[in-house]
N, CA, C and O atoms as CSV, one atom per row, in Angstrom:
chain,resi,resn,atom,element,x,y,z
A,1,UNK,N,N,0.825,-1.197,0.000
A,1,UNK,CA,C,0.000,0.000,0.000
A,1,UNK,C,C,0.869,1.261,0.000
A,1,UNK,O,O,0.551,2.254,-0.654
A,2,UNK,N,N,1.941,1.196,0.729
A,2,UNK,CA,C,2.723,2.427,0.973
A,2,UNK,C,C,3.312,2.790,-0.295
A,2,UNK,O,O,3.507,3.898,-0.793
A,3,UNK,N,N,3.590,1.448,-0.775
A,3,UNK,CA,C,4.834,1.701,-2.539
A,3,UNK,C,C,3.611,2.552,-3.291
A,3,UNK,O,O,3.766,3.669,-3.786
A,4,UNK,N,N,2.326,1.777,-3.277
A,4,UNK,CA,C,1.389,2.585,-4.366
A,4,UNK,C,C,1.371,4.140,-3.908
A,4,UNK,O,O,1.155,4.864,-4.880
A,5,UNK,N,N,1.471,4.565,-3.183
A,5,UNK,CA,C,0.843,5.858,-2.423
A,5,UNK,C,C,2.460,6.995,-2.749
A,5,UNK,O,O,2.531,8.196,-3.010
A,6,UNK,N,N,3.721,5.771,-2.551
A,6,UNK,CA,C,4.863,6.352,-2.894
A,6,UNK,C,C,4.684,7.143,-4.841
A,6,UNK,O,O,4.686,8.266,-5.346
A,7,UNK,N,N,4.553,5.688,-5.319
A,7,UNK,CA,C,4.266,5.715,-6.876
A,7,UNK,C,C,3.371,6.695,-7.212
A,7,UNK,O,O,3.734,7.615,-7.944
A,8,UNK,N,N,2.115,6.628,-6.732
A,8,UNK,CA,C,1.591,8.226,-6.945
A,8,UNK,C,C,1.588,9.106,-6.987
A,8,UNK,O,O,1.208,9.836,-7.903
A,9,UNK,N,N,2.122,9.415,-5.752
A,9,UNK,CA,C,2.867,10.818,-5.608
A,9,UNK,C,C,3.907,10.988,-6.310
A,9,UNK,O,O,4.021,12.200,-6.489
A,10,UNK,N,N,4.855,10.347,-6.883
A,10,UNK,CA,C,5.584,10.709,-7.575
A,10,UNK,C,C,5.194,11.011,-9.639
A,10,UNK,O,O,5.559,11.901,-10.408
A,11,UNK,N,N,4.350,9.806,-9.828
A,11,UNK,CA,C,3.848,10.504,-11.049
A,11,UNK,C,C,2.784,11.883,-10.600
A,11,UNK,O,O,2.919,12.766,-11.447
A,12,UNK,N,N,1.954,12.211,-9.693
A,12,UNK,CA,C,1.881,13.687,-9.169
A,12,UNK,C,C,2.865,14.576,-9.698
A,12,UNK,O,O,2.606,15.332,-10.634
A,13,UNK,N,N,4.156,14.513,-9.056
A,13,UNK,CA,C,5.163,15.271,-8.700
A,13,UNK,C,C,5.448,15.723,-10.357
A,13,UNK,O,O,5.380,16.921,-10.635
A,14,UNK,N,N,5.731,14.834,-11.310
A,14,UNK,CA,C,6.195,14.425,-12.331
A,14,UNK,C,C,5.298,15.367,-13.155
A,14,UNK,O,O,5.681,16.451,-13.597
A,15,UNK,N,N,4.168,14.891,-13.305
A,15,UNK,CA,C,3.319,16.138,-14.119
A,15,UNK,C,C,3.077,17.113,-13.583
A,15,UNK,O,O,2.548,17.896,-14.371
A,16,UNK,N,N,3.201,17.567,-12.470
A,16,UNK,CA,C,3.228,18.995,-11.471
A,16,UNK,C,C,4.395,19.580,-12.354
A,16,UNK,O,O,4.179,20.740,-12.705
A,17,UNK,N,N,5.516,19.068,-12.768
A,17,UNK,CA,C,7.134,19.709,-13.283
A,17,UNK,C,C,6.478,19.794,-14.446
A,17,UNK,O,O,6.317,20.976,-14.750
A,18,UNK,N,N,5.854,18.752,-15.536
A,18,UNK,CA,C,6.270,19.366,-16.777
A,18,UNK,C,C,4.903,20.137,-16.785
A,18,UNK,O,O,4.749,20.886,-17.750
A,19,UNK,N,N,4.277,20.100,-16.222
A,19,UNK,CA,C,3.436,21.454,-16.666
A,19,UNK,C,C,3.446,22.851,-16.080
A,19,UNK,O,O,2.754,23.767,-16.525
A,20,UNK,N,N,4.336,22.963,-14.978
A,20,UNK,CA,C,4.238,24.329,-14.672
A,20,UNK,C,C,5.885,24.644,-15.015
A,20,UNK,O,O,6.390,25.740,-14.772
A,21,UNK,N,N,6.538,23.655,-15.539
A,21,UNK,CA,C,8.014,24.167,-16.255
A,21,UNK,C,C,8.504,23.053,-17.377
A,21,UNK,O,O,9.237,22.080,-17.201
A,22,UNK,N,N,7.627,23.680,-19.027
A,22,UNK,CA,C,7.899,22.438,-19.601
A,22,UNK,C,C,9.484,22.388,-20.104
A,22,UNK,O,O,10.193,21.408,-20.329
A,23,UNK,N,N,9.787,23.870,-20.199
A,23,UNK,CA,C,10.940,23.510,-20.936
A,23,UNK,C,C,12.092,23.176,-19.957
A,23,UNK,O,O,12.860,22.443,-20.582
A,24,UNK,N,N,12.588,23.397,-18.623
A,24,UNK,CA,C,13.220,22.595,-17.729
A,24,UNK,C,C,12.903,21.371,-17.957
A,24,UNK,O,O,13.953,20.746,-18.103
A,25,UNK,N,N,11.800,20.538,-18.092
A,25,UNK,CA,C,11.118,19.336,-17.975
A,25,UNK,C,C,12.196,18.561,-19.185
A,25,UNK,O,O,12.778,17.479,-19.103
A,26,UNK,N,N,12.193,19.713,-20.450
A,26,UNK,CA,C,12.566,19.320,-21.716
A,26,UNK,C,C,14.322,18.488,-21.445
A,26,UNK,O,O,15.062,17.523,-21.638
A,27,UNK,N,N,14.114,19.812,-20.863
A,27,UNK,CA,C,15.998,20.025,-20.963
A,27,UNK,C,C,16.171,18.936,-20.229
A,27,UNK,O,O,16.681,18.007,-20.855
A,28,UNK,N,N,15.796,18.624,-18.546
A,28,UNK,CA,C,16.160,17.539,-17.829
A,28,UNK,C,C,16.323,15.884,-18.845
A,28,UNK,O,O,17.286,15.162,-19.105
A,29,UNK,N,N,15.102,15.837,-19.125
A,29,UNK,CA,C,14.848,14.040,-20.534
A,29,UNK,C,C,15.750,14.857,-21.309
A,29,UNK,O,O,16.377,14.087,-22.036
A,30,UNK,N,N,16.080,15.933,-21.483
A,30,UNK,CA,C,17.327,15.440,-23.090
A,30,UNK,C,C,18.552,15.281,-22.606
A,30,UNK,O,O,19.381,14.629,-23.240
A,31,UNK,N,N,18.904,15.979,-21.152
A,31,UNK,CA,C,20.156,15.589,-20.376
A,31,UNK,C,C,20.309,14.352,-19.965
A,31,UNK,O,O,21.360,13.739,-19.777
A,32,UNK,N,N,19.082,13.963,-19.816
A,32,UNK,CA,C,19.150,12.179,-19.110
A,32,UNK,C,C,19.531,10.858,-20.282
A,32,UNK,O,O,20.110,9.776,-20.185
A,33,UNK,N,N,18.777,11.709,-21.535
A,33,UNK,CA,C,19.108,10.755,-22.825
A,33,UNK,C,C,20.377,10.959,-23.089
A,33,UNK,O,O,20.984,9.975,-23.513
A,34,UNK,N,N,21.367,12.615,-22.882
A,34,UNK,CA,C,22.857,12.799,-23.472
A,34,UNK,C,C,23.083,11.133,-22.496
A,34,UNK,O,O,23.137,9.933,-22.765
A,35,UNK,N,N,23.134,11.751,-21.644
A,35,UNK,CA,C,23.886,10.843,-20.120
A,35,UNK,C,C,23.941,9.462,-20.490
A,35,UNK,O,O,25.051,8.930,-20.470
A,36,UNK,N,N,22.869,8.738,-20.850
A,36,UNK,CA,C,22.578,7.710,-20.767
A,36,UNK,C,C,23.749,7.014,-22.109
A,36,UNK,O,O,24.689,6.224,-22.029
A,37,UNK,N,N,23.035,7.871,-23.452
A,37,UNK,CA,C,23.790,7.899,-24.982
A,37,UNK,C,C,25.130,7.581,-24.710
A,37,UNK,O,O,25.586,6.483,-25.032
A,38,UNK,N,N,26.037,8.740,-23.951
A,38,UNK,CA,C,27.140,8.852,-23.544
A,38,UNK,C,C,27.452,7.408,-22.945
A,38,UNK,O,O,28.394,6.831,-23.488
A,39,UNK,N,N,26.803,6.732,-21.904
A,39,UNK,CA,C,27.402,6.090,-21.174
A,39,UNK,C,C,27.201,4.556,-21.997
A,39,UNK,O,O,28.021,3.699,-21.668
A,40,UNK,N,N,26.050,4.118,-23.158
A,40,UNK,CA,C,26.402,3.381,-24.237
A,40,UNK,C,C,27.536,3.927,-24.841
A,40,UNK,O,O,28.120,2.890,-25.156
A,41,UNK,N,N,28.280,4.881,-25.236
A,41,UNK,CA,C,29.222,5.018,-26.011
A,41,UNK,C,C,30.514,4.570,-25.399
A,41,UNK,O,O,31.400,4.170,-26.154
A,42,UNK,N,N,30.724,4.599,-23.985
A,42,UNK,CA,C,31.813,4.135,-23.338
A,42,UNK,C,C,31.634,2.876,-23.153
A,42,UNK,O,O,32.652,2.212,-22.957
A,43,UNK,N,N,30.584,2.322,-23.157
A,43,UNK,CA,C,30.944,0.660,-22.950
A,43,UNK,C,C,30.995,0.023,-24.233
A,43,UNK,O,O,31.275,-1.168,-24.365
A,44,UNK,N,N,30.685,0.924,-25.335
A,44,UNK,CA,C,31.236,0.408,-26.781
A,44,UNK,C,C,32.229,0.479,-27.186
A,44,UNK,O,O,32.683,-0.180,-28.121
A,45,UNK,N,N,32.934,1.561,-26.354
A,45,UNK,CA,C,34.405,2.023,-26.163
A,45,UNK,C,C,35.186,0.986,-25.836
A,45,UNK,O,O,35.974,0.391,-26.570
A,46,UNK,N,N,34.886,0.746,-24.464
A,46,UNK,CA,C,35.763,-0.423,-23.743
A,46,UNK,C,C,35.471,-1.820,-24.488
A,46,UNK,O,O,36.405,-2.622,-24.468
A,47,UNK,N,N,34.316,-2.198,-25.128
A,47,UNK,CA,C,33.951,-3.452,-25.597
A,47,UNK,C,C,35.292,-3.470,-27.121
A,47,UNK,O,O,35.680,-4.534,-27.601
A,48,UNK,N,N,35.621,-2.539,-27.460
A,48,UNK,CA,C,36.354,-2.249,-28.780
A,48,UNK,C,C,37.546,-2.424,-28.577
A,48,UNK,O,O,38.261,-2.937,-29.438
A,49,UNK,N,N,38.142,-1.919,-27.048
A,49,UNK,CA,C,39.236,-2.042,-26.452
A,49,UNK,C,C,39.533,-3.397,-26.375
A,49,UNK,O,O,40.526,-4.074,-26.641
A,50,UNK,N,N,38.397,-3.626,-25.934
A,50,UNK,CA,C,38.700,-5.409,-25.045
A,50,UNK,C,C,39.525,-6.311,-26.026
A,50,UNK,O,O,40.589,-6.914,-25.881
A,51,UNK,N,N,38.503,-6.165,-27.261
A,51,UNK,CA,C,38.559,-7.469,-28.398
A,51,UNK,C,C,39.595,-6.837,-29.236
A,51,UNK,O,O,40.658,-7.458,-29.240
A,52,UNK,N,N,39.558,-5.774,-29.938
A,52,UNK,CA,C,40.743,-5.014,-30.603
A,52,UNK,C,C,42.430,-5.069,-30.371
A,52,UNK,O,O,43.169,-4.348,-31.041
């Protein structure tokens, strides 16, 4: 019961941000996609290293 009540409130929280600040909202998901992009690119890095 508590996780659901956690989970709620947080999708709450979640559309509370992108609608009263969409373009922060924007910027945060395109920083999280660089981040993420980035951090596939280093383990394609090291995977290249490995076998190379």
């Amino acid at each position: 019961m508590l996780k659901k009540v956690v989970v709620l409130l947080l999708i709450g929280f979640v559309v509370y941000y992108l609608l009263t600040t969409p373009t922060s909202a924007a910027d945060a998901v395109n920083d999280a996609f660089d981040g993420i992009m980035n951090a596939f690119d280093q383990l394609r890095t090291f995977f290249n290293e490995l076998t190379g």
